[in-house]
N, C-alpha and C positions, 0 to 999 in steps of 0.2 A: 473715856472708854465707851461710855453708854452711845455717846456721839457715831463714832466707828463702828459699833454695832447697830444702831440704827441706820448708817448711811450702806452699811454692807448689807441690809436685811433687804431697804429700799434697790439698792442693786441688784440682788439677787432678785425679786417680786419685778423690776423692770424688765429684766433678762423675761421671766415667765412671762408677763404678759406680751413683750416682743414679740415672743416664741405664739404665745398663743392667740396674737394678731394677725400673722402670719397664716397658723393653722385656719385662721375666721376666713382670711381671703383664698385659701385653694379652698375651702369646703363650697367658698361662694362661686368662685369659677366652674366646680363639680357640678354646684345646682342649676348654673347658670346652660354650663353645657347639656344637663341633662334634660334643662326645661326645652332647652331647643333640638336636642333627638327626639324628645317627647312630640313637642310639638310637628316635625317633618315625621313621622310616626303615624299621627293622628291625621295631615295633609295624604299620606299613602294608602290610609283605610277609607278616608274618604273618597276618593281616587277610584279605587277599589270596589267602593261602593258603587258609586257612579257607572261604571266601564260595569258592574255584574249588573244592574237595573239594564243599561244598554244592551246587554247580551243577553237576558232576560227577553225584552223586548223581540229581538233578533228573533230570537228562539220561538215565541210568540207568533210572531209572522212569519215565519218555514212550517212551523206548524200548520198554521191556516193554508198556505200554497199547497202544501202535501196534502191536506184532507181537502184541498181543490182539486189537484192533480188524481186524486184516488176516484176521486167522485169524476170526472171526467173518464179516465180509464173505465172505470165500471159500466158505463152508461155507452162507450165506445165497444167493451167486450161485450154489453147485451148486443149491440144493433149488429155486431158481424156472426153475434150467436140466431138472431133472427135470421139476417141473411142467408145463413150455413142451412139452414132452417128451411128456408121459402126452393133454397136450390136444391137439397135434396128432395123436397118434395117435388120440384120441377121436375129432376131427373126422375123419380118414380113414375108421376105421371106419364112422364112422354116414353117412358121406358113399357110402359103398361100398353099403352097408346100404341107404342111401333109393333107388337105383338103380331102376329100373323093367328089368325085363330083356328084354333086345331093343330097346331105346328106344337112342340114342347117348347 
């Protein structure tokens, strides 16, 4: 009897650990899968990083072209503001100049 209930007891404790051999390998597959979302995860932030330092960059150098471009316009709006400048004084003068004197 003791036999029969040892060999049922061992059955029973086989059954469990089957079972919880079983549960060892999906937990390892879980960790397995998750190590490698993880991992393409960490290759996307890298990625990520990369591609914003690049645009970073970018940004960097539009930057500089524009406060190029600004400083050129500037320097373009003084010299037609001279110009504007030298010609109405031109026109004053010769406008002064064509005068008939004594006339209004």
């Amino acid at each position: 009897m003791a036999i029969n209930t040892d060999l049922k007891s061992l059955s029973a404790d086989m059954t469990a650990l089957k079972r919880v051999a079983g549960d060892l390998q999906r937990l390892s597959k879980t960790a397995m899968d998750a190590q490698a979302n993880l991992e393409r995860l960490a290759d996307n932030v890298n990625k990520a990083n990369l591609d914003r330092a690049a645009m970073k960059q970018r940004v960097t150098s539009n930057e500089e072209w524009i406060e190029s471009i600004n400083a050129f316009r500037r320097q373009v709006n003084a010299s037609i503001s001279r110009l504007e400048d030298q010609l109405r004084s031109s026109e004053s003068a010769s406008s002064a100049g064509n005068s008939i004197p004594g006339t209004p």
